[in-house]
C-alpha positions as CSV (number, residue, x, y, z in Angstrom):
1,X,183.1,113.8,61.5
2,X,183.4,111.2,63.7
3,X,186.1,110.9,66.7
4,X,188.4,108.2,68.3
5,X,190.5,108.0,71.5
6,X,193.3,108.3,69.3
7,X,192.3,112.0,68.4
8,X,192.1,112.9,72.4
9,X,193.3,116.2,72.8
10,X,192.3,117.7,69.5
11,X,190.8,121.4,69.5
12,X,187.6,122.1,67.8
13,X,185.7,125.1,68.0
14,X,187.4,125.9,71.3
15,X,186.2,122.7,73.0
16,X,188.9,119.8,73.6
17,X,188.3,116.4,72.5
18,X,188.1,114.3,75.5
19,X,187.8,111.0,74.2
20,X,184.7,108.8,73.7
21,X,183.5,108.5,77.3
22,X,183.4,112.1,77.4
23,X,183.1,113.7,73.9
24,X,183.8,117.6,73.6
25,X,184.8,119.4,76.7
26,X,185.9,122.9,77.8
27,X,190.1,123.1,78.5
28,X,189.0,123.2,82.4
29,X,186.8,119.9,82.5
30,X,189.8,118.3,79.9
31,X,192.3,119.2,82.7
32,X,190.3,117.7,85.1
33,X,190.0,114.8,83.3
34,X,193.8,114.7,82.5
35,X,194.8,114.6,86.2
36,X,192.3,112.1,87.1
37,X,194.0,109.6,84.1
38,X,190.8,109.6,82.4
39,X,192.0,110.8,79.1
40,X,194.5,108.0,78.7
41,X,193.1,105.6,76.0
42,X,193.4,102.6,77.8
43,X,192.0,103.7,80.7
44,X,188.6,105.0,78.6
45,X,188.9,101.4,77.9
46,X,188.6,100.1,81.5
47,X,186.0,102.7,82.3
48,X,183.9,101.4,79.6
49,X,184.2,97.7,80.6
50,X,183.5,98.7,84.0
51,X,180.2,100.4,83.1
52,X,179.5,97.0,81.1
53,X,180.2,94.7,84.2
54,X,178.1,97.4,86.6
55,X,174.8,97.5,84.3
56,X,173.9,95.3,81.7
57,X,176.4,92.4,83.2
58,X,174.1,92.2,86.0
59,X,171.8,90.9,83.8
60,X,173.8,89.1,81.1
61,X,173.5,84.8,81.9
62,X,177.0,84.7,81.2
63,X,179.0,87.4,82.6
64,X,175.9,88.2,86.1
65,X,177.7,85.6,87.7
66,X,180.5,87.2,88.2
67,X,179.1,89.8,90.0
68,X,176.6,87.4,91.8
69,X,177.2,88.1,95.4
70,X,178.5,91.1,97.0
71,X,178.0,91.0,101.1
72,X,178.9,93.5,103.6
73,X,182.4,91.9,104.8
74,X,182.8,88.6,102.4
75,X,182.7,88.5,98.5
76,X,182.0,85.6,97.2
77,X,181.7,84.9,93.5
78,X,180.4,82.1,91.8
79,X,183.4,79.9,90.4
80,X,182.1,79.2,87.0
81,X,183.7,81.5,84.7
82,X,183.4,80.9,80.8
83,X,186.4,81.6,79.3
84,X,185.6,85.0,77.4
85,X,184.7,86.2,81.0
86,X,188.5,84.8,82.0
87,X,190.4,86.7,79.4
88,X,188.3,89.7,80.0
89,X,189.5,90.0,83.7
90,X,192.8,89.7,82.6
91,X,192.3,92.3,80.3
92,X,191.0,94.9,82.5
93,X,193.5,94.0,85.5
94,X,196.4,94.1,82.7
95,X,195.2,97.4,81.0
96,X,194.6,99.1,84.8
97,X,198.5,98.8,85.0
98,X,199.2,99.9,81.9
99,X,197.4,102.9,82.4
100,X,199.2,103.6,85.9
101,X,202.4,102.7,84.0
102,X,201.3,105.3,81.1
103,X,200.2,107.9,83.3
104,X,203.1,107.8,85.2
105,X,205.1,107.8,82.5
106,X,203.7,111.5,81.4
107,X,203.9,112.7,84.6
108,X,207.3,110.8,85.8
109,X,205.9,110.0,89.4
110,X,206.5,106.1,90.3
111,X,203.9,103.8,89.1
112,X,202.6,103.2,92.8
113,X,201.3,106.9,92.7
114,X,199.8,106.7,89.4
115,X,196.7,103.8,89.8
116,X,194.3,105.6,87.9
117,X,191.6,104.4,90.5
118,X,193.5,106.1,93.2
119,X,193.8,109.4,91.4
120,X,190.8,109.4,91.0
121,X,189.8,109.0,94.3
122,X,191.9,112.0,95.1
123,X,190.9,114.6,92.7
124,X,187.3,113.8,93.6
125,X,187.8,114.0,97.2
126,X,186.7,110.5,97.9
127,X,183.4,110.9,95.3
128,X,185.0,107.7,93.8
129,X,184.5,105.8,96.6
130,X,181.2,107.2,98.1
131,X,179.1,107.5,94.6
132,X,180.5,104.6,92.4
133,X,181.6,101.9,95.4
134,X,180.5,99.0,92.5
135,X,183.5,99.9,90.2
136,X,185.8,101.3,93.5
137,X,185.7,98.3,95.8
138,X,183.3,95.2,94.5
139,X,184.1,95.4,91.2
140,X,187.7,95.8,91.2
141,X,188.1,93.2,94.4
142,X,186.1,90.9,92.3
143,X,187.8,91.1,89.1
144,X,191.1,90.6,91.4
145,X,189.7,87.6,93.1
146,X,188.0,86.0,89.7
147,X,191.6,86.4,88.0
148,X,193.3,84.7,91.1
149,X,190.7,82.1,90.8
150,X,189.8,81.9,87.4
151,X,193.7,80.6,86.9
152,X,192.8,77.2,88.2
153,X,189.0,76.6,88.1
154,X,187.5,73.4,88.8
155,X,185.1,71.5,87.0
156,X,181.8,73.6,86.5
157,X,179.7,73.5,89.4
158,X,177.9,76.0,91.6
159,X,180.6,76.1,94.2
160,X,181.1,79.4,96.2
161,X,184.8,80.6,96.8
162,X,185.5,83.6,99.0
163,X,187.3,86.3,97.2
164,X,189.5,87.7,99.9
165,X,192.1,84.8,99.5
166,X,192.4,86.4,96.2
167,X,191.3,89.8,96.4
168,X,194.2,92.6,96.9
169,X,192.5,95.2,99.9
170,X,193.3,98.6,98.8
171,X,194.5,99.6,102.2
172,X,198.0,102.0,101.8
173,X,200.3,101.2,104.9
174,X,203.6,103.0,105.5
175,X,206.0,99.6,105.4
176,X,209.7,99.2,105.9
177,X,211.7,97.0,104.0
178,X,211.1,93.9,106.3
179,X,207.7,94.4,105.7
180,X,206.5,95.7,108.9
181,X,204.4,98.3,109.6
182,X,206.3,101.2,110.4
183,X,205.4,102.8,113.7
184,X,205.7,105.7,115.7
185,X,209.3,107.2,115.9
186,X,208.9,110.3,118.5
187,X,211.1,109.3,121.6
188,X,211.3,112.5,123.6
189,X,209.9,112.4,126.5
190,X,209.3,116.1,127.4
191,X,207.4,115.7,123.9
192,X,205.7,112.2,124.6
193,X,204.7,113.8,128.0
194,X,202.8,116.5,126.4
195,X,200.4,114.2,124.3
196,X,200.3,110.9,126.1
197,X,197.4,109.2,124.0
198,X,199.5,109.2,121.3
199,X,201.0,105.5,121.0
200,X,202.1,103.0,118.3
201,X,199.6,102.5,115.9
202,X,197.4,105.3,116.5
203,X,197.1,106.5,113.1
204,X,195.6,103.9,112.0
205,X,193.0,104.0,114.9
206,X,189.3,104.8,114.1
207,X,189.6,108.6,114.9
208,X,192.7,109.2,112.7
209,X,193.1,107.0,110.1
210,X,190.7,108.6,107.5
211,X,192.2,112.3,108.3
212,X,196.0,110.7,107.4
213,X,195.4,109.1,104.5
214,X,193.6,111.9,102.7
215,X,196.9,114.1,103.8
216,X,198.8,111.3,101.8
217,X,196.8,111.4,98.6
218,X,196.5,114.9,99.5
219,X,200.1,115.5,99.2
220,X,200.4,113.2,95.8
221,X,197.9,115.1,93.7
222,X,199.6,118.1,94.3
223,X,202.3,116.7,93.2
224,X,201.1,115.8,90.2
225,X,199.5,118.9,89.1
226,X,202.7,120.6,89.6
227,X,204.2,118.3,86.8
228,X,200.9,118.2,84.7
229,X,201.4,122.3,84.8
230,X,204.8,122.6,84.1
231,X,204.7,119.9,81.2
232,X,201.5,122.3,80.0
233,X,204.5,125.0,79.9
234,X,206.9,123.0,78.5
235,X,204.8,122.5,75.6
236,X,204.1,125.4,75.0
237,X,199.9,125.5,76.1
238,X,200.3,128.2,78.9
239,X,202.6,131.3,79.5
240,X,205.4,131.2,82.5
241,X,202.8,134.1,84.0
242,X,199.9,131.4,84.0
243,X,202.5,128.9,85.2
244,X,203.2,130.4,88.5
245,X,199.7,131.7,88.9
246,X,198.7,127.8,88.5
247,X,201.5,127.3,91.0
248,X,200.6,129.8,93.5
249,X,197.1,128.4,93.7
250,X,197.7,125.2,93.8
251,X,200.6,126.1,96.9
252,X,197.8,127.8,98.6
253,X,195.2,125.0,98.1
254,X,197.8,122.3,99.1
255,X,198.9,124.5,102.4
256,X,195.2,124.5,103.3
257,X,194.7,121.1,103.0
258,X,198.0,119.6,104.5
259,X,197.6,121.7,107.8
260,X,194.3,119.6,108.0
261,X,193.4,116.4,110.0
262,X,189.7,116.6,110.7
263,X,188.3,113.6,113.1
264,X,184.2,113.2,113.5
265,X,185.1,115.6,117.1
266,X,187.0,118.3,115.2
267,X,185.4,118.1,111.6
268,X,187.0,120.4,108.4
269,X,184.3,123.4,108.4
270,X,186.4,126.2,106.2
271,X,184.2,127.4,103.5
272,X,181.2,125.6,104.4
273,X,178.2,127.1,104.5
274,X,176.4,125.1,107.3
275,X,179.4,126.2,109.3
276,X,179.6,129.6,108.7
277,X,178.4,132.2,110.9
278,X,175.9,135.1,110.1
279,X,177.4,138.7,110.6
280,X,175.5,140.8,112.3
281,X,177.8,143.4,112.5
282,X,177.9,144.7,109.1
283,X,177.1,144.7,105.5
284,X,178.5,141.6,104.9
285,X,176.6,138.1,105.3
286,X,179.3,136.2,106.9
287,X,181.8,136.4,109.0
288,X,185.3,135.7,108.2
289,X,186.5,132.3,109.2
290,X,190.2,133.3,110.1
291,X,192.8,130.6,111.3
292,X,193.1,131.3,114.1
293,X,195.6,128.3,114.7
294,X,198.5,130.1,112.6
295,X,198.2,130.8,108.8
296,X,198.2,127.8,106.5
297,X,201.4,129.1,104.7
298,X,203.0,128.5,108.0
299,X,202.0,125.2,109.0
300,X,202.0,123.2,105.9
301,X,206.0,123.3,105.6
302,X,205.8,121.2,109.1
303,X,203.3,118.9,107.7
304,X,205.0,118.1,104.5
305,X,208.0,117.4,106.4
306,X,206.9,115.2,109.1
307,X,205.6,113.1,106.1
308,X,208.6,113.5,104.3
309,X,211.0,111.9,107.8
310,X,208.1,110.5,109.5
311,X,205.5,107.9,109.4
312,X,201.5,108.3,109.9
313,X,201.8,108.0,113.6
314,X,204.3,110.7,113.6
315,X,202.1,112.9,111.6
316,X,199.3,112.0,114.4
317,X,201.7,113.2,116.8
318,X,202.8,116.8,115.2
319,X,198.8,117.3,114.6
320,X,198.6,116.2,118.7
321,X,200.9,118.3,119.9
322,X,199.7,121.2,117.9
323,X,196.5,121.2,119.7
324,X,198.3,120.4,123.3
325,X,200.6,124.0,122.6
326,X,197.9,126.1,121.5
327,X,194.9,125.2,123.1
328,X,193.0,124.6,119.2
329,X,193.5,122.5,116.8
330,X,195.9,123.2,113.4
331,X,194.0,124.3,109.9
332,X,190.8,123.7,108.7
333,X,189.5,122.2,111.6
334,X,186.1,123.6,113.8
335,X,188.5,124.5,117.0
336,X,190.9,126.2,115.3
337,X,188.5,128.6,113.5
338,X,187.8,132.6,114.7
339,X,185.1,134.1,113.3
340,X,186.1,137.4,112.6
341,X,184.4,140.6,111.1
342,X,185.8,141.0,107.9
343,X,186.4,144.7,108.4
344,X,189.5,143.6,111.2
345,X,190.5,140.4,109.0
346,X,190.3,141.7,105.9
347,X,193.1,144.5,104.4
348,X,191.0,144.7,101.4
349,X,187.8,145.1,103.2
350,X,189.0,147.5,105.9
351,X,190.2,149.9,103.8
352,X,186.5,149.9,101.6
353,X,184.8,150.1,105.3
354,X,187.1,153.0,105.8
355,X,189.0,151.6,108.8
356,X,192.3,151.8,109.6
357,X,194.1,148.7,107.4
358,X,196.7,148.4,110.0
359,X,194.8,147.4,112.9
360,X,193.8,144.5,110.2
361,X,194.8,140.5,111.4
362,X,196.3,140.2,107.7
363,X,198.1,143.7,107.7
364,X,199.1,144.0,111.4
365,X,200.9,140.1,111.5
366,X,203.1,141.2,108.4
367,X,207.0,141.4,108.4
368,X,207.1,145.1,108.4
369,X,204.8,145.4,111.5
370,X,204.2,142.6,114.4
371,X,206.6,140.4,112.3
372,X,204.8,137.0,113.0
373,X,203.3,136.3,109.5
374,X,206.0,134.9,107.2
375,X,206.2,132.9,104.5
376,X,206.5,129.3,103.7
377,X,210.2,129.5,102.5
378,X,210.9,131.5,105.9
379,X,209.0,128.7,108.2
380,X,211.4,125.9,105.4
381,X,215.0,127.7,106.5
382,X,213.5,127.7,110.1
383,X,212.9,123.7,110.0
384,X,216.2,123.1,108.2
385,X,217.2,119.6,107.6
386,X,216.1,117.6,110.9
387,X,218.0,114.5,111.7
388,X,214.8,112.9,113.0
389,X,210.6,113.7,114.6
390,X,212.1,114.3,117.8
391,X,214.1,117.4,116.0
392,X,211.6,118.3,114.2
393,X,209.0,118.9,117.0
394,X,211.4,120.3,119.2
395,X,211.7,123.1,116.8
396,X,207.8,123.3,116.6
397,X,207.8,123.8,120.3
398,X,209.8,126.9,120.0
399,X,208.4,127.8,116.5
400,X,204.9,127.8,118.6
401,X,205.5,130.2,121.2
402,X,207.4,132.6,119.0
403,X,205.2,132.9,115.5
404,X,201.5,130.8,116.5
405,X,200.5,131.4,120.0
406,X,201.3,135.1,119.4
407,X,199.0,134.9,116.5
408,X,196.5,133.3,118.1
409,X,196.1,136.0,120.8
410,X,196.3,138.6,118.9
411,X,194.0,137.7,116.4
412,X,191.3,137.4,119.2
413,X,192.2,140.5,120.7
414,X,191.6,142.5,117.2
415,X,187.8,140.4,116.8
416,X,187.1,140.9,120.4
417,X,187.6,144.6,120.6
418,X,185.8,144.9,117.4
419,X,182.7,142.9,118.8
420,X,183.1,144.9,121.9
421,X,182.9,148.1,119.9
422,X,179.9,147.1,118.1
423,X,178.0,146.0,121.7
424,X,178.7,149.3,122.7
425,X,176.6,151.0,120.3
426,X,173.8,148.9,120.8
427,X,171.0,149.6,123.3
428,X,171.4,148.2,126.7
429,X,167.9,145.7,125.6
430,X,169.9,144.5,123.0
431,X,172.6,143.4,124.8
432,X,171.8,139.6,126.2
433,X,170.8,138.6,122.8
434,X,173.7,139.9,121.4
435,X,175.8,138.3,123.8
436,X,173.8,135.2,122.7
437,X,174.7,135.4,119.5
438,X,178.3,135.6,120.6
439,X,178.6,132.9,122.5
440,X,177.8,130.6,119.4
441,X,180.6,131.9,117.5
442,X,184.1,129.8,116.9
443,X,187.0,131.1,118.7
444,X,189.7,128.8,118.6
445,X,188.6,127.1,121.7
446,X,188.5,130.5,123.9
447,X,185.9,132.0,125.9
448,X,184.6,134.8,123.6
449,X,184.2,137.0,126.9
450,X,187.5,136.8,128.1
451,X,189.0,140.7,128.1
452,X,186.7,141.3,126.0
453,X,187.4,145.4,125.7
């Protein structure tokens, strides 16, 4: 039996009908391609015509010139468009919105969160843009500037026109109404003091404006697989159990994320292998790499709320001042990493190594003991409803010294003692190498030696 786009979401044989790009797939990889708006029909569509323009247009008389010059900085494509090549550029760039317009439709986010390009750029973590740049950037800019142009074309000729007069950048700028680029808003200056390189404009600076965008798409995918979830419920396809587990992974996979803004200095290295270090303490391969900057769960609610009030340079500056308080940076990020034994970080793990679970990072940080772990609904009643940044870092300031800083320290103290203990029952020979060895380890921008007992 033969299949259509129509049929897309059909169940046969325990594999989901995906469409004709994709064929069969399991309920996973349809999912996948559900939140990346692959699935819609139309979009298949695009895809499709997309391939066409990136492979055998490149060689087709007719349609190659379209493509015929992609340079570094300036597109230029050749101004001779035959008139099936102008209606199919208005096709695709018609179809792309009514697939955002579709998609958002399902999902009831605004259409300007919806671009199926941009989604998915998202869900692939920027694999959009590094493995198929053709159909990403060249192609879509061109097929912008050949429908700008193709409206009025001249007589035939082999005249060159520059596509950026028509082209529409896909560069996302926070704007106010007036149309200007909204800019830093922080005014304290006991706060401004505290991270002077941060200025007007800085987000969108070299080191920062990669790191602040992803937060931003970041933060909408999220969103939509919250409402591609609970519309899965709402229908029926998964129980109000698999709901809120879906829900509780995706909370602790947006935390993670949001309390992130790597730079080339301070690159993302959680649960990378090339980043990990070896254990040489135990059983186990690697050691733990514990946040050493304050639990995600607790620095995600500031995040989502400076881009909630805030702009991107404010974001900069909570991210900034982060790293001024505590000495590391916030996250995912290299400086704000401990590498830990597993038997102190781990409850689970301590209590199969036979230690004492309490003097665990994870048990001893908890409400009913040190008190300085809480949850994300605890840190949301402890930011409130502020009026403006300068409120809202204020309230980090104190939130700092009384929750993150005393994580930090402790944290360290419970890896250090542990390292400390294991030295001890080494052979004095062994000794320099091991310190060796420690001295390569993360640890949130401390000296791994210090009271080291």
């Amino acid at each position: 039996m033969e299949y259509d786009d129509s049929q897309i979401g059909l169940e046969v044989d325990g594999k989901i009908w995906s469409g004709e790009n994709y064929g069969f797939q399991s309920q996973e990889s349809h999912d996948k391609l559900f939140i990346a708006g692959k699935l819609n029909p139309v979009q298949q569509g695009i895809d499709r015509f997309g391939n066409y323009l990136t492979t055998s247009a490149q060689a087709d008389p007719i349609a190659g010139p379209v493509l015929n010059f992609l340079g570094a900085g300036v597109r230029t494509i050749t101004n001779v468009l035959p008139e099936p090549i102008k209606q199919g550029v208005g096709f695709v760039l018609d179809k792309n919105q009514e697939a955002a317009e579709n998609i958002a439709a399902a999902t009831g986010l605004p259409v300007s969160l919806t671009d199926p390009m941009t989604i998915a750029d998202t869900v692939m973590g920027g694999a959009v843009t590094a493995t198929r740049p053709a159909v990403k950037t060249a192609v879509r800019e061109t097929l912008q500037g050949a429908a700008t142009i193709g409206r009025n074309l001249p007589p035939p000729g082999p005249q060159l026109v520059p596509v950026g007069a028509g082209a529409a950048p896909r560069v996302q700028l926070n704007v106010e109404k007036g149309g200007a680029v909204m800019k830093l808003t922080v005014e304290d200056p006991a706060i401004l003091s505290q991270i002077p390189h941060v200025k007007k404009g800085v987000a969108s600076t070299t080191e920062y404006a990669a790191g602040v965008q992803k937060l931003k798409k970041t933060k909408t995918y999220y969103e939509l697989k919250r409402r591609i979830d609970q519309n899965k419920f709402e229908q029926g396809k998964i129980t109000k159990d698999a709901l809120k587990r879906a829900n509780t992974k995706t909370q602790k996979m947006e935390n993670a994320k949001l309390s992130t803004l790597a730079t080339e200095m301070d690159p993302d290295i959680f649960e990378k292998v090339n980043y990990k270090n070896l254990d040489v303490t135990s059983v186990f391969k690697f050691l733990d790499q514990h946040h050493g900057s304050g639990s995600k769960a607790m620095t995600a609610p500031w995040v989502q709320t400076a881009l909630k009030i805030g702009n991107d340079d404010d974001v900069v500056a909570l991210f900034e001042l982060h790293k001024a308080l505590m000495g590391s940076g916030m996250g995912n990020v290299k400086s704000a990493i401990i590498d830990a034994p597993t038997v102190v970080h781990n409850v689970a793990t301590a209590s199969k190594a036979g230690r004492n679970v309490d003097e665990a990072i994870h048990s001893f940080m908890k409400k009913n003991k040190a008190g300085i772990e809480i949850s994300s609904e605890k840190v949301y009643d402890i930011i409130g409803q502020p009026k403006n940044m300068d409120e809202l870092l204020q309230k980090y300031i104190t939130f700092v010294d009384e929750y993150l800083l005393p994580q930090k320290n402790l944290s360290l103290k419970a890896v250090r003692k542990e390292f400390a203990r294991y030295r001890s029952t080494l052979p004095v020979s062994k000794h320099a190498q091991f310190d060796e060895y420690l001295s390569k380890l993360n640890m949130a921008n401390t000296d791994i030696f210090e009271d080291m007992s």
